[in-house]
C-alpha positions in Angstrom: 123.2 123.4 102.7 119.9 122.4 104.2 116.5 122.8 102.7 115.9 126.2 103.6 119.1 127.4 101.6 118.7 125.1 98.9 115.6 126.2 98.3 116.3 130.3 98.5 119.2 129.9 96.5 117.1 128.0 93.9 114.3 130.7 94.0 117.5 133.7 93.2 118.7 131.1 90.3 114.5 131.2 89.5 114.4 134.5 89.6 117.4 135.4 87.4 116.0 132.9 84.7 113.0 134.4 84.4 114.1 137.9 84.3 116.6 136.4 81.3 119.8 137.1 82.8 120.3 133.4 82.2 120.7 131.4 79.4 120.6 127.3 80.0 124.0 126.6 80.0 124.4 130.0 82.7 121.5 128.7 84.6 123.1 125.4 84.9 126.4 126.5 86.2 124.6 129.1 88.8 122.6 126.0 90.2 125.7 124.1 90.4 127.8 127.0 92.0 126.2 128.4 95.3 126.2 131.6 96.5 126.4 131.3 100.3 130.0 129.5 99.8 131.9 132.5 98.7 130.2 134.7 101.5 132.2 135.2 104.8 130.2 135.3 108.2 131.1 138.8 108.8 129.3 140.8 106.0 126.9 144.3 105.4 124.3 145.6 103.7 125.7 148.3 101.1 123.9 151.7 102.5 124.8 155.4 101.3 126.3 156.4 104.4 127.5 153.3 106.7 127.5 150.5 105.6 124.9 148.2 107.8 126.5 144.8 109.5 124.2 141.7 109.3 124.3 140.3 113.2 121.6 137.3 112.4 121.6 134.1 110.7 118.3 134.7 108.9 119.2 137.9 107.8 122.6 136.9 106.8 120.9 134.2 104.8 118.6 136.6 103.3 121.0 138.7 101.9 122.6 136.0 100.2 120.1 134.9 98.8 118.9 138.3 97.4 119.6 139.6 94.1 121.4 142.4 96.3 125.4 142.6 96.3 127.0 141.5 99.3 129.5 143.6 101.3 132.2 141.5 102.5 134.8 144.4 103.3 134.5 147.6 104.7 137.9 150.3 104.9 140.3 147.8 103.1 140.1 145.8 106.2 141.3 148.3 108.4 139.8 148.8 112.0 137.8 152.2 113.1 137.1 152.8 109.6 134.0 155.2 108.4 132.4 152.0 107.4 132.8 152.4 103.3 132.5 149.4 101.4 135.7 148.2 99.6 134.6 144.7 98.2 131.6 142.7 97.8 130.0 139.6 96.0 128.0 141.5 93.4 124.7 141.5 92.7 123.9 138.4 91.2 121.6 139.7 88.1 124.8 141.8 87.6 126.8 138.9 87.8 124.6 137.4 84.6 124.6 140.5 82.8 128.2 140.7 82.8 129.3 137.0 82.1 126.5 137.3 79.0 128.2 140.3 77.5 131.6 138.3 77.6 129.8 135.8 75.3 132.0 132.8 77.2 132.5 129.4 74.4 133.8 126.5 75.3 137.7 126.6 75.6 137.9 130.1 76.3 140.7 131.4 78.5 139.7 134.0 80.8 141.2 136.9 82.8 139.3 137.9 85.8 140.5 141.2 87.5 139.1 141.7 91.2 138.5 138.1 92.6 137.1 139.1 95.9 135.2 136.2 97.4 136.1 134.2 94.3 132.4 133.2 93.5 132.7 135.0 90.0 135.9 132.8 89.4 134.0 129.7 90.7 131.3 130.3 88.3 134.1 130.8 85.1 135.9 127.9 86.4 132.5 125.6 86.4 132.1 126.9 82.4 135.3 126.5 81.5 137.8 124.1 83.4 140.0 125.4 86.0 143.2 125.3 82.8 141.2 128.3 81.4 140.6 130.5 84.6 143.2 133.2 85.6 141.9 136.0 88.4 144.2 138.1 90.0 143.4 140.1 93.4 145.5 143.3 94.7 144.4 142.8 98.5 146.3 140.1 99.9 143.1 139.3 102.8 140.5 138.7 100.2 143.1 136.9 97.7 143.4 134.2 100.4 140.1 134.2 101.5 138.9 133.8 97.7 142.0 130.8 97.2 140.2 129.2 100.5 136.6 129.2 99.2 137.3 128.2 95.8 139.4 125.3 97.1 137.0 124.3 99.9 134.0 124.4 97.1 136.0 121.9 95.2 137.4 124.5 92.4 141.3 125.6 91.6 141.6 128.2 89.3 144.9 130.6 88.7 145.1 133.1 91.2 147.7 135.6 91.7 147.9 138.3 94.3 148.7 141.6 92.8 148.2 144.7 90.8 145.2 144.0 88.6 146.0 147.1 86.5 148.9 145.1 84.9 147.2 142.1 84.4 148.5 138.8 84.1 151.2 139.1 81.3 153.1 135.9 81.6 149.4 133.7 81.0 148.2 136.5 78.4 146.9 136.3 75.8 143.0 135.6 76.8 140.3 135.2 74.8 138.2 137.7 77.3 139.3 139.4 80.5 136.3 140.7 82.7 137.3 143.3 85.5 134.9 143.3 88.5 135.8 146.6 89.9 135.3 150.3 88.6 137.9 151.6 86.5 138.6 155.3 85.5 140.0 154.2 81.8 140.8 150.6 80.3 144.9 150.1 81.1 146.4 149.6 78.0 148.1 146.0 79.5 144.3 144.5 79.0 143.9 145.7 75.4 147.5 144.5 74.5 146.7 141.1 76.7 143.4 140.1 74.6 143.8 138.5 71.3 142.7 140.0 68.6 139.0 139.5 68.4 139.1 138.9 71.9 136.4 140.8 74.4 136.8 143.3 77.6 134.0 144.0 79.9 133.9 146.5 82.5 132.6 149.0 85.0 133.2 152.5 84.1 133.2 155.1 86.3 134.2 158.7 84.9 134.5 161.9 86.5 130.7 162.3 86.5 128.7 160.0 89.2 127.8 157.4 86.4 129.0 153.6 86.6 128.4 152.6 83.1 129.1 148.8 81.8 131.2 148.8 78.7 131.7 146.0 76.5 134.8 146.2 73.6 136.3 143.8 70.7 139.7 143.9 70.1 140.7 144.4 67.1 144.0 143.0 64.8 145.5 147.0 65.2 146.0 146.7 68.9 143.1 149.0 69.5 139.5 148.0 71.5 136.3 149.5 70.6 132.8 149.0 71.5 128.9 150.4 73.3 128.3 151.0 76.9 125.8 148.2 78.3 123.8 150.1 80.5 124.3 150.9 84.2 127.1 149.4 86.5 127.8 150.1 90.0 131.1 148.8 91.5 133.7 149.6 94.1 137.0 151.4 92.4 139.4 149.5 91.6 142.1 151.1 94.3 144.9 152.8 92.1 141.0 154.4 90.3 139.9 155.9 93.1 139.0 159.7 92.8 141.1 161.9 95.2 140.3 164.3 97.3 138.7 167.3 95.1 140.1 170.9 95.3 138.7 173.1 98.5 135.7 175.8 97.1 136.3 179.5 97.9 133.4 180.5 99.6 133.9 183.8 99.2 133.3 183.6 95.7 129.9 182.7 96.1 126.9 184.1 93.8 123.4 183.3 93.4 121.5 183.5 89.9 117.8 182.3 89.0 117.0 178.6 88.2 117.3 177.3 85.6 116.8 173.8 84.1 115.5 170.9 86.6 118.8 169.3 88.3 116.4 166.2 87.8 116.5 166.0 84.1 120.9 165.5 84.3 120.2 162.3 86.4 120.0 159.8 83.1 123.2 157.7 82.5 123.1 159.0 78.6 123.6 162.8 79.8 126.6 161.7 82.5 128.3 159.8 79.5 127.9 162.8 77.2 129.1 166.0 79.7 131.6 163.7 81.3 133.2 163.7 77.8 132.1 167.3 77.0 133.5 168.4 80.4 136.3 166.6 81.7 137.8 166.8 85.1 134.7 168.1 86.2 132.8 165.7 88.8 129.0 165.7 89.6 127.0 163.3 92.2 123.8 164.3 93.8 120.9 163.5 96.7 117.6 162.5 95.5 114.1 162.7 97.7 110.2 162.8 95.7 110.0 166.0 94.0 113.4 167.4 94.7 116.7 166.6 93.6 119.8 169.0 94.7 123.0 168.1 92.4 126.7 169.4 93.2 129.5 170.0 90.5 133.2 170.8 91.1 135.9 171.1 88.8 139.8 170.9 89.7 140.4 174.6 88.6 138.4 175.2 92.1 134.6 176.3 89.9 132.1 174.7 91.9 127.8 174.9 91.5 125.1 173.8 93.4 121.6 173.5 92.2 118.3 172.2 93.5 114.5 171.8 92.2 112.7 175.2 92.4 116.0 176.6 94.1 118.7 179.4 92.7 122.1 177.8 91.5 124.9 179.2 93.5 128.6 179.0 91.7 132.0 179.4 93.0 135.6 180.1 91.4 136.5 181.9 88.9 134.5 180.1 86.3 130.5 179.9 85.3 130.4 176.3 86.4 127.0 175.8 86.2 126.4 177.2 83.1 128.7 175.4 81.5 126.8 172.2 82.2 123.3 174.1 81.2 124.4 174.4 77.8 126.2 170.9 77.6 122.9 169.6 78.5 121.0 172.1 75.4 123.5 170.3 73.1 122.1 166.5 74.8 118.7 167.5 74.5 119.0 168.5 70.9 121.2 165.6 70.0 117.5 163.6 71.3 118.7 163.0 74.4 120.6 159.6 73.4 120.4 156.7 75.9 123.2 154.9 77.2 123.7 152.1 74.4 123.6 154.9 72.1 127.3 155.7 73.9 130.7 153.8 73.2 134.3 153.9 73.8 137.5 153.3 72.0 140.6 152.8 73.5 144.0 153.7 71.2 147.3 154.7 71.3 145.7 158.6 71.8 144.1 157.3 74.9 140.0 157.2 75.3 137.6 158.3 73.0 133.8 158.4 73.8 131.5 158.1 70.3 127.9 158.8 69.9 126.2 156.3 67.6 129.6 155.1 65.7 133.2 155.4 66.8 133.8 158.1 64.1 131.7 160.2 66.0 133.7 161.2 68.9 132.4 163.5 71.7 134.9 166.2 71.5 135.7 167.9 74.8 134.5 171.7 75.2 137.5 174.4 74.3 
């Protein structure tokens, strides 16, 4: 690198210690590992629509050294795409938060799912020794791309090239396994391939539009438990992906007064709550200063729309909206708990989200 990246990258390695995502022994193997070797020359900027191609070397350099996540595929790879970003190098503060919660010791072997660019497989594999670093990647373009990036930076972890959800059962068991896309629910292969005591992190992302960052200990029965670790935004893994949703009758429109602010359902803690209260029902929503219009739909074909100051309009056979409204009554009288007040446990029954303590499951509405 020359002086100008050394220097930016050193100033985002700064930056993170400051803020403390990093601990010493982090912040030692982030200076050690950098960024811009992991990043392609073809890359975006993530954008809600499009994503946005970076056509200059000072804005390509930029980017990377930004505390902002890196597209490095857009449509699986595919040509004449929409432009919808498939894999990045995340955000690098996210990065830190994530290989914190894994608490990482010395001798640790790790299972990485998603490798991507490989620069979160670099940084394991500067930690830990290359004998302790498995990472397995479904899409066979980024699998070599990461296998020629770690090699060329000087690294040689496991890699494999396949179906993440299964993990990596012949090298199992790990001490942690970290998955770096979104998942729908933990597979049960990465419970039954972490040693007991062992530790899972994750991205979330449930019916509702939150991406929530959950961190669980194994325990000697063969179940996981543990909290959500606040917000987490990641691309789907691809077998997690949400399909398309069921078409809304129009016909069946109807109108009623406001109610509630759509704005007050925007806080991680209420999309952890109604997306166990309500499940199969899917919510995202458009933002601007002073007005924020949210959209629900359910598979049953119920639907509802409603905006700051505006009516709610529903569809289908079912009250949709008002279903939410008094999920959101019981939120707001629980206190309105925040995200680490949430957690999950995985069992044979499948997943269970808990307020507070795992006994406390949040029980789906009749």
């Amino acid at each position: 690198m020359d002086t100008a990246q050394l220097q930016g990258y050193a100033d985002l390695v700064q930056g993170l210690a400051d803020r403390g995502h990093l601990d010493n022994r982090w912040r030692q193997v982030f200076t050690t590992v950098p960024r811009d070797l992991f990043i392609p020359e073809h890359i975006w900027r993530q954008a809600p629509e499009a994503c946005e191609p970076i056509t200059s070397r000072a804005a390509w350099l930029e980017l990377v050294h930004s505390d902002e996540p890196v597209v490095i595929q857009i449509d699986d790879g595919g040509e004449d795409g929409p432009g919808v970003a498939t894999s990045s190098n995340s955000q690098p503060s996210m990065v830190a938060k994530m290989l914190g919660h894994l608490q990482i010791e010395d001798g640790h072997r790790v299972l990485e799912i998603g490798t991507a660019s490989g620069y979160f497989a670099a940084l394991l594999t500067e930690r830990l020794g290359e004998q302790n670093v498995y990472s397995v990647e479904l899409d066979p373009a980024l699998a070599e791309l990461a296998e020629s990036n770690l090699h060329a930076a000087g690294y040689m972890p496991q890699l494999r090239c396949g179906d993440g959800e299964e993990g990596w059962p012949g090298a199992a068991p790990f001490d942690r396994l970290i998955a770096t896309c979104a998942l729908r629910h933990i597979p049960q292969a990465f419970v039954e391939q972490v040693r007991p005591g062992g530790i899972i992190v994750a991205p979330i992302a449930r019916d509702f539009w939150s991406g929530a960052l959950v961190q669980l200990a194994v325990q000697d029965d063969g179940t996981a438990s543990g909290p959500f670790r606040g917000g987490a935004s990641y691309m789907a893994m691809r077998s997690h992906r949400l399909g398309a949703g069921t078409p809304v009758d129009s016909s069946t429109a109807r109108s009623r007064k406001a109610g509630p602010d759509p704005a007050g359902m925007l806080t991680l803690g209420f999309a952890l709550y109604a997306g166990a209260r309500l499940p199969g029902v899917s919510m995202w929503h458009s933002e601007k200063p002073g007005h924020v219009q949210v959209w629900a739909s359910r598979r049953d074909g119920s639907a509802a729309t409603a905006a700051t100051g505006e009516d709610v309009w529903q569809y289908g056979t079912a009250n949709l909206w008002e279903e939410i409204e008094q999920v959101l009554l019981e939120y707001s009288a629980l206190g309105s708990p925040g995200t680490e007040d949430f957690g999950l446990t995985v069992d044979s029954d499948g997943q269970h989200v808990w307020l507070r303590e795992p006994r406390s499951r949040v029980q789906p509405t009749a």
